[in-house]
C-alpha positions as CSV (number, residue, x, y, z in Angstrom):
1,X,138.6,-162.7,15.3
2,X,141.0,-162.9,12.5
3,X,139.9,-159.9,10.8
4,X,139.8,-158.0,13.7
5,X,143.5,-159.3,14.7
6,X,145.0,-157.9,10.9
7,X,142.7,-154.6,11.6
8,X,144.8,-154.3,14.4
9,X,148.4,-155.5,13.3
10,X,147.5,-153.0,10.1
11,X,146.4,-150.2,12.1
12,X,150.0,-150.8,14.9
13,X,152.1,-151.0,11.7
14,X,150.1,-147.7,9.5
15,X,149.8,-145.2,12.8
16,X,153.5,-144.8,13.4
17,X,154.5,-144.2,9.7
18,X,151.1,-141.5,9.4
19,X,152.9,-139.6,12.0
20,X,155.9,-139.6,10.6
21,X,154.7,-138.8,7.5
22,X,152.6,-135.8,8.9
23,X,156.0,-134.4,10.0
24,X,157.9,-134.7,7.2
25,X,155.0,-132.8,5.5
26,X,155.7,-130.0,7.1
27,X,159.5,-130.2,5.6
28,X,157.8,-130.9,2.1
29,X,155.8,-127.9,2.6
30,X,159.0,-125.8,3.6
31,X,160.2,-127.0,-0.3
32,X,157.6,-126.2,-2.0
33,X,157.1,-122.7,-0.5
34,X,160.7,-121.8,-1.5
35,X,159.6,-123.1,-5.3
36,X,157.6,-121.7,-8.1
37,X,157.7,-124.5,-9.9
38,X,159.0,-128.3,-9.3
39,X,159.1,-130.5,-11.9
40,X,160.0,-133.8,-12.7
41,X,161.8,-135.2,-15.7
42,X,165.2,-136.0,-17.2
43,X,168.0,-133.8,-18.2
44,X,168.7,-134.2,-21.9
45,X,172.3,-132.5,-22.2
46,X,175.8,-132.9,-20.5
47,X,175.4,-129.8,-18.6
48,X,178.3,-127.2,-18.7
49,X,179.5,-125.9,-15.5
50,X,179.9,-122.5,-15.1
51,X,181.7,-121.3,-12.6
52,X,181.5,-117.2,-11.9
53,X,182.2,-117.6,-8.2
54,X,184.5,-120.3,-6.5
55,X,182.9,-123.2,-4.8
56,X,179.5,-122.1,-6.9
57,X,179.4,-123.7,-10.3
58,X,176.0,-122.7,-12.1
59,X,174.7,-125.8,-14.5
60,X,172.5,-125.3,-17.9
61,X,170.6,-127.9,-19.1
62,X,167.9,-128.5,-21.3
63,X,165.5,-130.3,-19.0
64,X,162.6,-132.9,-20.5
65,X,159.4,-132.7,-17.6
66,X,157.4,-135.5,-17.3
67,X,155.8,-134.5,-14.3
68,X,154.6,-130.9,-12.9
69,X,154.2,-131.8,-9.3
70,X,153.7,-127.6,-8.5
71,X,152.8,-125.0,-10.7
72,X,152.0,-124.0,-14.5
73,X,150.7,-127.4,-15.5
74,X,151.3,-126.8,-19.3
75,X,155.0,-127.5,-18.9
76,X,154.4,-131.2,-19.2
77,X,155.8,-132.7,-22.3
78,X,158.4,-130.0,-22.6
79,X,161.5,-129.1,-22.6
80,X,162.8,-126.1,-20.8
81,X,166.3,-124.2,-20.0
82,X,167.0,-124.3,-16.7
83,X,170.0,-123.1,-14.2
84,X,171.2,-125.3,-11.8
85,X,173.3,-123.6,-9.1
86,X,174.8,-125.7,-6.3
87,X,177.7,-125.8,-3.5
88,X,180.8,-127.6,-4.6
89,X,184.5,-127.8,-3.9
90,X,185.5,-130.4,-5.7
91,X,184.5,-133.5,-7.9
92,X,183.5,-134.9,-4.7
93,X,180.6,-132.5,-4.4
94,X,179.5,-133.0,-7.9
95,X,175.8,-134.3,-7.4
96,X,175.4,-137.6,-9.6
97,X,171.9,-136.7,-11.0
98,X,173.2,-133.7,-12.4
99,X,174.5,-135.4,-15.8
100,X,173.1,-136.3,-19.5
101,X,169.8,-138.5,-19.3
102,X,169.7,-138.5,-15.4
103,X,166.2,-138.3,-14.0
104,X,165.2,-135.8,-11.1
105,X,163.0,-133.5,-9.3
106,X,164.1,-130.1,-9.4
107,X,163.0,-127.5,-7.4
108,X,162.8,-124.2,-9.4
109,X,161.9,-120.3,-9.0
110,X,161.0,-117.4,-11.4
111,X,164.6,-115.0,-11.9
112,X,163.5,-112.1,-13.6
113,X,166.0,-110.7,-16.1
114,X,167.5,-114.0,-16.3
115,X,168.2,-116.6,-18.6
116,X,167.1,-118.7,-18.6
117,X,164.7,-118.0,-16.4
118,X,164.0,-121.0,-14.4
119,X,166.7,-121.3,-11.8
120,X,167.1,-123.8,-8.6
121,X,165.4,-122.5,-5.2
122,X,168.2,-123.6,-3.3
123,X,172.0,-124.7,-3.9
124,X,171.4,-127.9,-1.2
125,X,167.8,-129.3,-1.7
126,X,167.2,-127.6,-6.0
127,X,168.3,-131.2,-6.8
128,X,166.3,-134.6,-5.9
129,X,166.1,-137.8,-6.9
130,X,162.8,-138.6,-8.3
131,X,161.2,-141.3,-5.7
132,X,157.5,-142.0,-6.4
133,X,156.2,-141.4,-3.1
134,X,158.0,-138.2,-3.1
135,X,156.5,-137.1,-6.1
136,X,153.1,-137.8,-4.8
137,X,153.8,-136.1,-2.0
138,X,154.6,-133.2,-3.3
139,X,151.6,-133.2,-5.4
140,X,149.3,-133.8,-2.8
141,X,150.8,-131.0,-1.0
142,X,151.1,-128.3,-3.2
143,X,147.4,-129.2,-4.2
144,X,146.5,-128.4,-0.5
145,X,148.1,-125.1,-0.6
146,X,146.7,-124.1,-3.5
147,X,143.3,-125.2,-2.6
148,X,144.4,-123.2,0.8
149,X,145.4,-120.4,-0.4
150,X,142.2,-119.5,-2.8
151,X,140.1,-120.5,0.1
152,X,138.0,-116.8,1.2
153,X,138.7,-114.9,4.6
154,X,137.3,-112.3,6.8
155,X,137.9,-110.7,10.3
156,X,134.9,-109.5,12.5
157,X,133.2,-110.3,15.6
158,X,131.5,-113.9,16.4
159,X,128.2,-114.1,17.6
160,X,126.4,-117.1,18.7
161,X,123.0,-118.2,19.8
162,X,121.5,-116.7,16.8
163,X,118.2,-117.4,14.8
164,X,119.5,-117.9,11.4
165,X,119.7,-120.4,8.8
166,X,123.7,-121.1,9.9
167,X,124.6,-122.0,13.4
168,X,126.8,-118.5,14.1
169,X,127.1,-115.2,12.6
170,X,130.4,-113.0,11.6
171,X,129.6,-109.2,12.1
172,X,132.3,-108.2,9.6
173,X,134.7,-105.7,9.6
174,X,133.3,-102.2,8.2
175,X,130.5,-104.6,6.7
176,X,127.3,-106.6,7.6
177,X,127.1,-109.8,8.8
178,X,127.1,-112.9,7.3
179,X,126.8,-117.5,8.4
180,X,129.1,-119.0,9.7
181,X,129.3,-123.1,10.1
182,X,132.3,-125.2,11.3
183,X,133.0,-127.2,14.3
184,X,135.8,-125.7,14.8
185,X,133.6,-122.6,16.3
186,X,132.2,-124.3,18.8
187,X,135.2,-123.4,21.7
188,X,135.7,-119.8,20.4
189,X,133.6,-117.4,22.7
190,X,130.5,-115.4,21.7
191,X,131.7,-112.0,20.8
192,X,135.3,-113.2,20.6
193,X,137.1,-110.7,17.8
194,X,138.4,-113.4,15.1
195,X,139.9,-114.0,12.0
196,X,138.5,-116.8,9.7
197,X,139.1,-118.5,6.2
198,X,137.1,-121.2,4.7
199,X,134.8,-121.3,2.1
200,X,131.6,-118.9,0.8
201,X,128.9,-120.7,-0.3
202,X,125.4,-119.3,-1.0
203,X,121.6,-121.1,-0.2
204,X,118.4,-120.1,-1.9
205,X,115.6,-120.4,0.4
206,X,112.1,-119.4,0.9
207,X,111.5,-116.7,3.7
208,X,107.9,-116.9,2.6
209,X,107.2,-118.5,6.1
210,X,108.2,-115.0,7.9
211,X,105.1,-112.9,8.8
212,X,106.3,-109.6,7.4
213,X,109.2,-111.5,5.2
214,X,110.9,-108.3,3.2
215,X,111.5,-110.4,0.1
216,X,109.9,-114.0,-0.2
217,X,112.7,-115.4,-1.1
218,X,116.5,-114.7,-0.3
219,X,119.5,-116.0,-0.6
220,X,122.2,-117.0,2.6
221,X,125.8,-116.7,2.3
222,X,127.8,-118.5,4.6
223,X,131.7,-119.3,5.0
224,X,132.3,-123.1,5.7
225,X,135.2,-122.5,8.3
226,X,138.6,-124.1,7.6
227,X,140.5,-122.1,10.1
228,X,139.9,-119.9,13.3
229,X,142.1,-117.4,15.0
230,X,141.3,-114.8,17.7
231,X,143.2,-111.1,17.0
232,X,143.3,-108.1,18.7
233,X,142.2,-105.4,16.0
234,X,139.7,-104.9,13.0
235,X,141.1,-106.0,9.7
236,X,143.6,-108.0,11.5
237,X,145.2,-111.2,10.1
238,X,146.8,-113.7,12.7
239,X,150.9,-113.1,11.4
240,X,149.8,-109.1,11.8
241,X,148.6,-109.9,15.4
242,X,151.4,-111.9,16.4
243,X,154.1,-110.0,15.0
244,X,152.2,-106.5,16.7
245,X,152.6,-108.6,20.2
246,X,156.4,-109.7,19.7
């Protein structure tokens, strides 16, 4: 009874903060979309302000990563140029962790024809303090979207009820068909028109079984389905579809 009582004081306390956490993902997510690259690390120099437009200072430093929570992972251990370019009216203004041997997460894109060439995706936000769960976080997010993001897709036609070695089958676009497995298929409708990403994988097997098999053995492709969304067209993708009904 006393394990199951901390279960359940752990599990009152945890819920709460995995929902909050699930929200504020989504805000995470917003940051890292803007961004090329965020990095973590300390500024080595006492950064000049330069100020081309009032209330706009821009901010060189020379900028020692420890951490690359998003993108080329090779930038670890160096030290890069980077533009800071922020909001401010006055000393008041001046962010604190923009100064000699401060430590930070910066939030950075690709300006071409710049330099240096690594700039700050945003004047409010370019700038944050360097909490570890925050770094994490990012990680761990911009992990998922990458993963996401390489993750294969196709549009076609679903078709259920089928005798084959995956549960449902995608008559593709301008193509043939090929498997399709997920749970998440299970409330779409048979001959729904769809759009789907997940991930291909292949299966030997042996088709030697088949009376008049046309070659003993074959291979099945299948897409492992991550995501499901009904559209109106052929080679439609769900933004396409929704912006086409707006």
């Amino acid at each position: 009874m006393k394990h199951l009582a901390l279960v359940t004081l752990f599990c009152a306390v945890m819920l709460p903060l995995v929902a909050v956490a699930d929200l504020s993902d989504d805000t995470l997510r917003f940051y890292l979309s803007r961004s090329d690259v965020v990095v973590q690390g300390t500024i080595l120099n006492e950064p000049p302000g330069e100020i081309e437009e009032v209330g706009v200072p821009d901010y060189l430093c020379e900028f020692k990563v420890s951490e690359v929570l998003k993108g080329d992972p090779t930038l670890k251990g160096a030290a890069v140029r980077v533009r800071i370019v922020r909001f401010e009216m006055g000393k008041e203004d001046h962010h604190p962790l923009i100064s000699k041997g401060a430590e930070a997460i910066l939030f950075l894109k690709e300006q071409e024809n710049s330099v240096p060439s690594l700039e700050t995706a945003d004047f409010w936000f370019g700038v944050q303090h360097p909490f570890p769960w925050l770094a994490r976080s990012l990680k761990r997010l911009a992990r998922e979207t990458a993963r996401d993001e390489a993750r294969d897709e196709l549009t076609g036609v679903l078709k259920k009820n089928v005798k084959a070695l995956s549960a449902y089958l995608l008559e593709i676009d301008g193509m043939q068909s090929i498997g399709l497995r997920g749970d998440i298929l299970k409330k779409v409708p048979d001959g729904a028109r769809i759009w789907v990403k997940g991930e291909l994988h292949s299966l030997l097997y042996d088709n030697s079984d088949n009376p008049t098999p046309a070659v003993p053995t074959q291979w099945h492709l299948y897409i492992d389905v991550k995501q499901c969304k009904t559209v109106s067209a052929p080679f439609q993708r769900p933004d396409e579809s929704e912006s086409r009904n707006k």
